[in-house]
Residue frames relative to the residue before (quaternion, step in Angstrom):
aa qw qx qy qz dx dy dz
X 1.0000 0.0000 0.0000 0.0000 0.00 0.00 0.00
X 0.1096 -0.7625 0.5604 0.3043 3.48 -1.08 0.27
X 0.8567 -0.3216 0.1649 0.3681 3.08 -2.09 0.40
X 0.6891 0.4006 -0.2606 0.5447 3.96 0.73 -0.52
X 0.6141 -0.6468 0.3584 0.2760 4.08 1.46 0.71
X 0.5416 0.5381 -0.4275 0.4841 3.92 1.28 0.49
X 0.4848 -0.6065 0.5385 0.3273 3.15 -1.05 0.37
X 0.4689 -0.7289 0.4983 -0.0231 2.86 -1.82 1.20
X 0.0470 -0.8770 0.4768 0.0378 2.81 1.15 1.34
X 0.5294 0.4023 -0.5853 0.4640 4.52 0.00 -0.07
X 0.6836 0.5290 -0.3165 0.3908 4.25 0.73 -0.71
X 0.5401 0.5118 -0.5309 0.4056 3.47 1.44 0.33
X 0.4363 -0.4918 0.5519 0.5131 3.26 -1.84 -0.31
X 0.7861 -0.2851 0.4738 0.2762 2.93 -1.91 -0.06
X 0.1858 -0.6681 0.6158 0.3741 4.18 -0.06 0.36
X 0.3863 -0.5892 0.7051 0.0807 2.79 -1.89 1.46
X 0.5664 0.4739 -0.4834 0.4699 3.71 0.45 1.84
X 0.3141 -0.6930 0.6316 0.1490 3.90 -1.22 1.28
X 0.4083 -0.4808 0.6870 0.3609 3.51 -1.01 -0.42
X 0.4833 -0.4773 0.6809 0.2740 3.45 -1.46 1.09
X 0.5356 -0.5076 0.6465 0.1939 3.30 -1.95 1.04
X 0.5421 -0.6122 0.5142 0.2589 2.97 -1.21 1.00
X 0.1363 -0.8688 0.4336 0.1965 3.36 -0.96 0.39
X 0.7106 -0.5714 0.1293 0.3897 3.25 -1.20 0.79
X 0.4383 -0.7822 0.4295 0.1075 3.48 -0.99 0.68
X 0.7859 -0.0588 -0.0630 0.6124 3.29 1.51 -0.11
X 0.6227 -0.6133 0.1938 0.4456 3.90 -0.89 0.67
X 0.5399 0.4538 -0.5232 0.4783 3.75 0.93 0.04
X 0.6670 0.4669 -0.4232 0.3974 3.97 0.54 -0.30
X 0.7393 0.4570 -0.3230 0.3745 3.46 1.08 -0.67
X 0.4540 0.6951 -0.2867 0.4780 3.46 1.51 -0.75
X 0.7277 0.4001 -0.1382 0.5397 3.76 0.92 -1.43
X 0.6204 0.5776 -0.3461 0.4020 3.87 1.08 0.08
X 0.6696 0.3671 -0.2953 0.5741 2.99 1.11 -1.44
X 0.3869 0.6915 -0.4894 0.3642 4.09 0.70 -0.42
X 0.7501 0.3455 -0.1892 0.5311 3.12 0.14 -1.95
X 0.5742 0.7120 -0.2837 0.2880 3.50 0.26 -0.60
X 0.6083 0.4390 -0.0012 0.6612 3.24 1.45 -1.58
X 0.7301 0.2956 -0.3608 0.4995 3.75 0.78 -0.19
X 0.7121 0.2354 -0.4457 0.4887 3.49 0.62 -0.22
X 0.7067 -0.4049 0.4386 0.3798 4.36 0.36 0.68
X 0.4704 0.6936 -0.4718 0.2740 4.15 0.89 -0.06
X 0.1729 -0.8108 0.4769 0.2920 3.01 -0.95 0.50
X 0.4367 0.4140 -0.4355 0.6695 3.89 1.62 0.63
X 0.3546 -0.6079 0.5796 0.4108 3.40 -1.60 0.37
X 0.6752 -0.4372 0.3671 0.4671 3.39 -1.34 -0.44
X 0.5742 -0.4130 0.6011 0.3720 3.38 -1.83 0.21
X 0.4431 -0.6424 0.5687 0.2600 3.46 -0.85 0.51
X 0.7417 0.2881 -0.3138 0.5180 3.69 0.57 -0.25
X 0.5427 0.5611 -0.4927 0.3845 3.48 1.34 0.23
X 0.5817 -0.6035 0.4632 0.2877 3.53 -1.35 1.50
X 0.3097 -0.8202 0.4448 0.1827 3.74 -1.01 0.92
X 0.4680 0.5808 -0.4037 0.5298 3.35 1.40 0.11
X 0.6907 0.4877 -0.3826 0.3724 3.41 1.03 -1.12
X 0.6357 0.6507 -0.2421 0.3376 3.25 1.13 -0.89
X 0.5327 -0.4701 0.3185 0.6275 3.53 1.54 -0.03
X 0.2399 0.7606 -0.5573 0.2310 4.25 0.35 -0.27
X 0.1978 0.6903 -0.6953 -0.0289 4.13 -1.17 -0.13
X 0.7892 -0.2878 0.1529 0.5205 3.26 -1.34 -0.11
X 0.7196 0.3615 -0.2830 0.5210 3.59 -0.06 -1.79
X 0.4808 0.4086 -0.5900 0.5037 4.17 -0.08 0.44
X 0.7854 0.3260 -0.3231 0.4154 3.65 0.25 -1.26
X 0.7133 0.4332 -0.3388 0.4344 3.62 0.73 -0.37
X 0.7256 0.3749 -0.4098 0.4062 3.27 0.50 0.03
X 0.4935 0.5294 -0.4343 0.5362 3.80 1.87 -0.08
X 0.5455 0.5139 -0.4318 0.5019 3.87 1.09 -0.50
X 0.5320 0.4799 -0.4195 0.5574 4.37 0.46 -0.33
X 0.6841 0.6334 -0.2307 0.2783 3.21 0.28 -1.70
X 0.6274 0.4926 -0.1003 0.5947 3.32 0.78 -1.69
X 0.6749 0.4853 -0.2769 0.4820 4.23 0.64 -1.05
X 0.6692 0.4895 -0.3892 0.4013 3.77 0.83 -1.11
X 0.7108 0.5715 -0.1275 0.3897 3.17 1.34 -1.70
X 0.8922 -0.3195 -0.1708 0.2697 3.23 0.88 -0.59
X 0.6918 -0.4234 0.2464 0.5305 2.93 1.48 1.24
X 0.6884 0.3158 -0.4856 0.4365 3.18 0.08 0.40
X 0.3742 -0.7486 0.5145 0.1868 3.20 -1.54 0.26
X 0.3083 -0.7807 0.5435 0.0062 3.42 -0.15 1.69
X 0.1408 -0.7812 0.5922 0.1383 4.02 -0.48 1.07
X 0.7027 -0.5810 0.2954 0.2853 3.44 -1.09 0.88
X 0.6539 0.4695 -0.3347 0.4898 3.09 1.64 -1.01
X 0.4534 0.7063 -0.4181 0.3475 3.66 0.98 0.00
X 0.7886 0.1998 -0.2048 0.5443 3.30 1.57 -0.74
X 0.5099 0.5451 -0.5160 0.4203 3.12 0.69 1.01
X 0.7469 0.3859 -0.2580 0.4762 3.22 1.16 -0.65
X 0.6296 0.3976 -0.0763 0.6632 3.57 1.61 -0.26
X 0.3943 0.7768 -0.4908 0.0159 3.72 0.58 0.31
X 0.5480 0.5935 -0.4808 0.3409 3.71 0.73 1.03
X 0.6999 -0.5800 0.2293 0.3482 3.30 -1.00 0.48
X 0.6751 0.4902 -0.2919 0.4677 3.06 1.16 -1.12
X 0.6405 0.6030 -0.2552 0.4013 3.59 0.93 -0.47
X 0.6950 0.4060 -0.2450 0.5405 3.37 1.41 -0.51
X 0.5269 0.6086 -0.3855 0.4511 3.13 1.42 -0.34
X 0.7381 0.4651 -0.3140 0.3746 3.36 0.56 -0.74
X 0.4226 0.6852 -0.2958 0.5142 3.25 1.68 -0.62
X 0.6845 0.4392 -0.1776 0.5541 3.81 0.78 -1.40
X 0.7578 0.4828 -0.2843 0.3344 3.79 0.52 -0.82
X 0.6259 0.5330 -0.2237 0.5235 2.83 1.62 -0.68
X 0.5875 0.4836 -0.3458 0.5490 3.48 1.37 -0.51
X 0.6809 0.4459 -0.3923 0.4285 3.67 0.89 -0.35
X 0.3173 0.7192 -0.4035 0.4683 3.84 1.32 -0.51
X 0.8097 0.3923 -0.1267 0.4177 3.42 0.05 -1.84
X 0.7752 0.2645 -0.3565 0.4495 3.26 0.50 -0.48
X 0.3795 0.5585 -0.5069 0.5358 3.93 0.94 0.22
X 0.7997 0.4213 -0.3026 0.3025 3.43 0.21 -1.27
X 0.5859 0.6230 -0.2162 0.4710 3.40 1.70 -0.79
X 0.6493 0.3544 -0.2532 0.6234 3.33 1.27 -0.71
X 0.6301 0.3913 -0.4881 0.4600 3.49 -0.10 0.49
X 0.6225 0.4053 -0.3724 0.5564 3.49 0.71 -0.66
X 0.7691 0.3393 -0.3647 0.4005 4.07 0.48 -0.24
X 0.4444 0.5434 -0.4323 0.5660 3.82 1.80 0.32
X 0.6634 0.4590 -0.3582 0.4700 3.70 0.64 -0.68
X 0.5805 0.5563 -0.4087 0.4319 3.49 0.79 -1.34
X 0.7201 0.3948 -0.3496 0.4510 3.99 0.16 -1.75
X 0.7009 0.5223 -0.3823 0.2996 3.99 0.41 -0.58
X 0.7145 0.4655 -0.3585 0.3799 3.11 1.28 -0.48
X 0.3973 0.7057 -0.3427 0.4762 3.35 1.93 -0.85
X 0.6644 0.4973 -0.2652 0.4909 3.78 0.76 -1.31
X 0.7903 0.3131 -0.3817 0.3629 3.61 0.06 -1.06
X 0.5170 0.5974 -0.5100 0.3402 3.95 1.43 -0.75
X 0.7223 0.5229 -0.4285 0.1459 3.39 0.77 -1.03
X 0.5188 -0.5759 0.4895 0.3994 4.02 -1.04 0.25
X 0.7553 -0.4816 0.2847 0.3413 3.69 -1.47 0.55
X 0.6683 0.6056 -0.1889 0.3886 3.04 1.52 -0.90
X 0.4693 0.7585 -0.1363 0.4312 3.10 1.77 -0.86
X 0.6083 0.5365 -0.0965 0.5769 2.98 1.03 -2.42
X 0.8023 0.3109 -0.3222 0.3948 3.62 0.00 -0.94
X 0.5545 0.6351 -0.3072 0.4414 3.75 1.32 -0.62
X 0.7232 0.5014 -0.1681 0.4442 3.29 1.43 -0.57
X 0.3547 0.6501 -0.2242 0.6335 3.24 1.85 -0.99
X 0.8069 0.3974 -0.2502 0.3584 3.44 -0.28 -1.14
X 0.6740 0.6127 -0.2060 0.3576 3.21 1.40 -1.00
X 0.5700 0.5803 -0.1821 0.5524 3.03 1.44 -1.46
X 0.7364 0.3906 -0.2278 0.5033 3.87 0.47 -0.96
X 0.5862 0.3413 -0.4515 0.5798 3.70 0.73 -0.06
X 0.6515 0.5032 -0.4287 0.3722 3.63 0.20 -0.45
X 0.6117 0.4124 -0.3756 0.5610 3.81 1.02 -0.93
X 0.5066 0.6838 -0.3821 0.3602 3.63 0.15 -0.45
X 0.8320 0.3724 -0.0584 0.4069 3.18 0.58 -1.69
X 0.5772 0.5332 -0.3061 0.5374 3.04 2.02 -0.50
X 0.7213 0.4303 -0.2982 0.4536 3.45 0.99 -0.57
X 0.6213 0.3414 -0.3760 0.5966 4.00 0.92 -0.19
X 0.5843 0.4540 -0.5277 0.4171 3.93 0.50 0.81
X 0.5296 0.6347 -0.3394 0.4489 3.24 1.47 -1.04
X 0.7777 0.4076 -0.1641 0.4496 3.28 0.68 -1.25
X 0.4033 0.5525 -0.4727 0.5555 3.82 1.26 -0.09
X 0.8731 0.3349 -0.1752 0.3078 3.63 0.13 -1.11
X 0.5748 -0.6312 0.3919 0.3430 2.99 1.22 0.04
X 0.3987 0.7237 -0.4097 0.3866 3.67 1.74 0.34
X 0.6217 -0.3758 0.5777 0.3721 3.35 -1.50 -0.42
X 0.2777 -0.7410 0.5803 0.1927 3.50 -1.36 -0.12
Protein backbone atom coordinates (compact mmCIF):
# COMPACT_ATOMS: atom_id res chain seq x y z
CA UNK A 1 0.00 0.00 0.00
CA UNK A 2 1.16 3.46 -0.27
CA UNK A 3 1.32 6.25 2.21
CA UNK A 4 -2.12 7.97 0.90
CA UNK A 5 -3.81 3.95 1.41
CA UNK A 6 -3.91 2.83 -2.58
CA UNK A 7 -2.44 0.05 -3.71
CA UNK A 8 0.87 -0.10 -5.10
CA UNK A 9 0.39 -1.68 -7.98
CA UNK A 10 4.62 -1.37 -9.54
CA UNK A 11 5.06 -3.24 -5.63
CA UNK A 12 3.18 -6.25 -6.92
CA UNK A 13 4.76 -9.44 -8.13
CA UNK A 14 4.31 -10.42 -11.46
CA UNK A 15 1.17 -13.20 -11.46
CA UNK A 16 2.74 -16.51 -11.26
CA UNK A 17 -0.03 -17.62 -14.17
CA UNK A 18 0.31 -18.15 -18.40
CA UNK A 19 -2.79 -18.55 -20.34
CA UNK A 20 -3.30 -22.19 -21.64
CA UNK A 21 -2.28 -22.30 -25.47
CA UNK A 22 -4.92 -22.12 -27.54
CA UNK A 23 -5.78 -25.22 -28.97
CA UNK A 24 -5.92 -26.58 -32.25
CA UNK A 25 -9.12 -26.21 -34.04
CA UNK A 26 -8.90 -28.51 -36.82
CA UNK A 27 -6.58 -31.64 -37.93
CA UNK A 28 -4.23 -29.57 -40.21
CA UNK A 29 -3.78 -27.19 -37.00
CA UNK A 30 -3.23 -30.04 -34.74
CA UNK A 31 -0.89 -32.11 -36.99
CA UNK A 32 1.28 -28.62 -37.43
CA UNK A 33 1.49 -28.21 -33.44
CA UNK A 34 2.71 -31.32 -32.40
CA UNK A 35 5.29 -30.83 -35.64
CA UNK A 36 6.45 -27.57 -34.38
CA UNK A 37 6.50 -28.95 -31.10
CA UNK A 38 8.87 -31.92 -31.92
CA UNK A 39 11.21 -29.40 -33.61
CA UNK A 40 11.69 -27.13 -30.92
CA UNK A 41 12.13 -30.54 -28.13
CA UNK A 42 8.44 -29.51 -26.31
CA UNK A 43 6.80 -31.63 -24.56
CA UNK A 44 3.07 -29.64 -25.09
CA UNK A 45 2.51 -28.61 -28.69
CA UNK A 46 2.10 -25.02 -29.32
CA UNK A 47 -0.96 -22.73 -28.92
CA UNK A 48 -1.76 -22.00 -32.35
CA UNK A 49 -1.87 -18.30 -31.79
CA UNK A 50 1.32 -18.72 -29.90
CA UNK A 51 4.25 -16.81 -31.97
CA UNK A 52 6.88 -19.59 -33.09
CA UNK A 53 9.95 -17.66 -33.03
CA UNK A 54 8.79 -16.59 -29.64
CA UNK A 55 8.60 -19.99 -28.64
CA UNK A 56 12.35 -20.63 -29.21
CA UNK A 57 11.91 -21.46 -33.37
CA UNK A 58 15.13 -20.12 -35.88
CA UNK A 59 15.60 -20.62 -39.34
CA UNK A 60 16.61 -24.49 -39.70
CA UNK A 61 13.25 -25.15 -37.28
CA UNK A 62 11.41 -23.16 -40.05
CA UNK A 63 13.10 -24.95 -42.82
CA UNK A 64 12.92 -28.12 -41.86
CA UNK A 65 8.89 -27.47 -40.73
CA UNK A 66 8.77 -25.99 -44.50
CA UNK A 67 9.93 -30.03 -45.83
CA UNK A 68 7.78 -31.20 -43.13
CA UNK A 69 4.57 -29.46 -44.18
CA UNK A 70 5.79 -30.61 -48.25
CA UNK A 71 6.18 -34.48 -47.23
CA UNK A 72 2.81 -34.19 -45.42
CA UNK A 73 0.98 -32.37 -47.64
CA UNK A 74 2.23 -31.29 -50.74
CA UNK A 75 2.02 -28.09 -50.58
CA UNK A 76 4.72 -25.76 -50.59
CA UNK A 77 4.92 -23.45 -47.55
CA UNK A 78 7.65 -20.38 -48.35
CA UNK A 79 9.79 -19.39 -45.48
CA UNK A 80 8.64 -15.95 -45.80
CA UNK A 81 5.21 -17.32 -44.97
CA UNK A 82 6.63 -17.95 -41.57
CA UNK A 83 8.07 -14.98 -40.96
CA UNK A 84 5.34 -13.02 -41.89
CA UNK A 85 2.71 -15.53 -40.40
CA UNK A 86 4.60 -17.28 -37.64
CA UNK A 87 1.52 -18.95 -35.88
CA UNK A 88 0.03 -22.05 -36.36
CA UNK A 89 -3.26 -21.26 -37.02
CA UNK A 90 -2.15 -18.83 -39.64
CA UNK A 91 -0.05 -21.18 -41.54
CA UNK A 92 -2.54 -23.56 -41.43
CA UNK A 93 -4.78 -21.69 -43.34
CA UNK A 94 -2.05 -20.90 -45.72
CA UNK A 95 -1.67 -25.00 -46.05
CA UNK A 96 -5.54 -25.55 -46.29
CA UNK A 97 -5.88 -23.40 -48.81
CA UNK A 98 -2.97 -24.97 -50.63
CA UNK A 99 -4.79 -28.26 -50.12
CA UNK A 100 -8.28 -26.73 -51.62
CA UNK A 101 -6.23 -26.07 -54.85
CA UNK A 102 -4.90 -29.08 -55.37
CA UNK A 103 -8.38 -31.04 -54.75
CA UNK A 104 -9.75 -28.46 -56.97
CA UNK A 105 -7.04 -29.19 -59.66
CA UNK A 106 -7.60 -32.77 -59.44
CA UNK A 107 -11.06 -32.77 -60.12
CA UNK A 108 -10.75 -30.57 -62.98
CA UNK A 109 -7.95 -33.27 -64.31
CA UNK A 110 -10.63 -36.41 -63.38
CA UNK A 111 -13.24 -34.52 -65.41
CA UNK A 112 -10.74 -33.54 -68.12
CA UNK A 113 -9.58 -37.72 -68.56
CA UNK A 114 -13.53 -38.58 -68.52
CA UNK A 115 -14.33 -36.51 -71.09
CA UNK A 116 -11.16 -37.53 -73.23
CA UNK A 117 -12.64 -41.24 -72.44
CA UNK A 118 -16.24 -40.74 -73.42
CA UNK A 119 -14.97 -38.71 -76.95
CA UNK A 120 -13.18 -41.78 -77.63
CA UNK A 121 -15.09 -44.33 -80.31
CA UNK A 122 -15.60 -48.18 -79.29
CA UNK A 123 -12.80 -48.97 -81.27
CA UNK A 124 -10.55 -46.72 -79.43
CA UNK A 125 -11.88 -48.09 -75.95
CA UNK A 126 -10.98 -51.53 -77.12
CA UNK A 127 -7.50 -50.24 -78.67
CA UNK A 128 -6.86 -49.04 -75.31
CA UNK A 129 -8.03 -52.11 -73.29
CA UNK A 130 -5.70 -54.01 -75.34
CA UNK A 131 -3.03 -51.67 -74.53
CA UNK A 132 -3.37 -51.55 -70.88
CA UNK A 133 -3.47 -55.56 -70.78
CA UNK A 134 -0.39 -56.00 -72.91
CA UNK A 135 1.32 -53.61 -70.72
CA UNK A 136 0.32 -55.67 -67.37
CA UNK A 137 1.48 -58.71 -69.05
CA UNK A 138 4.82 -57.45 -69.78
CA UNK A 139 5.06 -56.22 -66.31
CA UNK A 140 4.24 -59.49 -64.97
CA UNK A 141 6.59 -61.89 -67.34
CA UNK A 142 9.54 -59.33 -66.29
CA UNK A 143 8.64 -59.77 -62.72
CA UNK A 144 8.95 -63.29 -63.26
CA UNK A 145 12.28 -63.06 -65.51
CA UNK A 146 13.77 -61.49 -62.38
CA UNK A 147 12.82 -63.42 -59.98
CA UNK A 148 10.42 -60.46 -58.52
CA UNK A 149 6.96 -60.56 -57.22
CA UNK A 150 4.11 -59.50 -59.43
Amino acid sequence: MTSDGEVDRAALPAPGWAPAPAAPANPVEAAMARIWADLLGATEPAGVHDNLFGLGGGSLAAVRFVAWVADTYGVDLALHDIVGTPTIAALARIVSAGLDRARSADAAADAAAEAALAALSDEELDDLVRALFAARDRRRAAGKTLGGAT
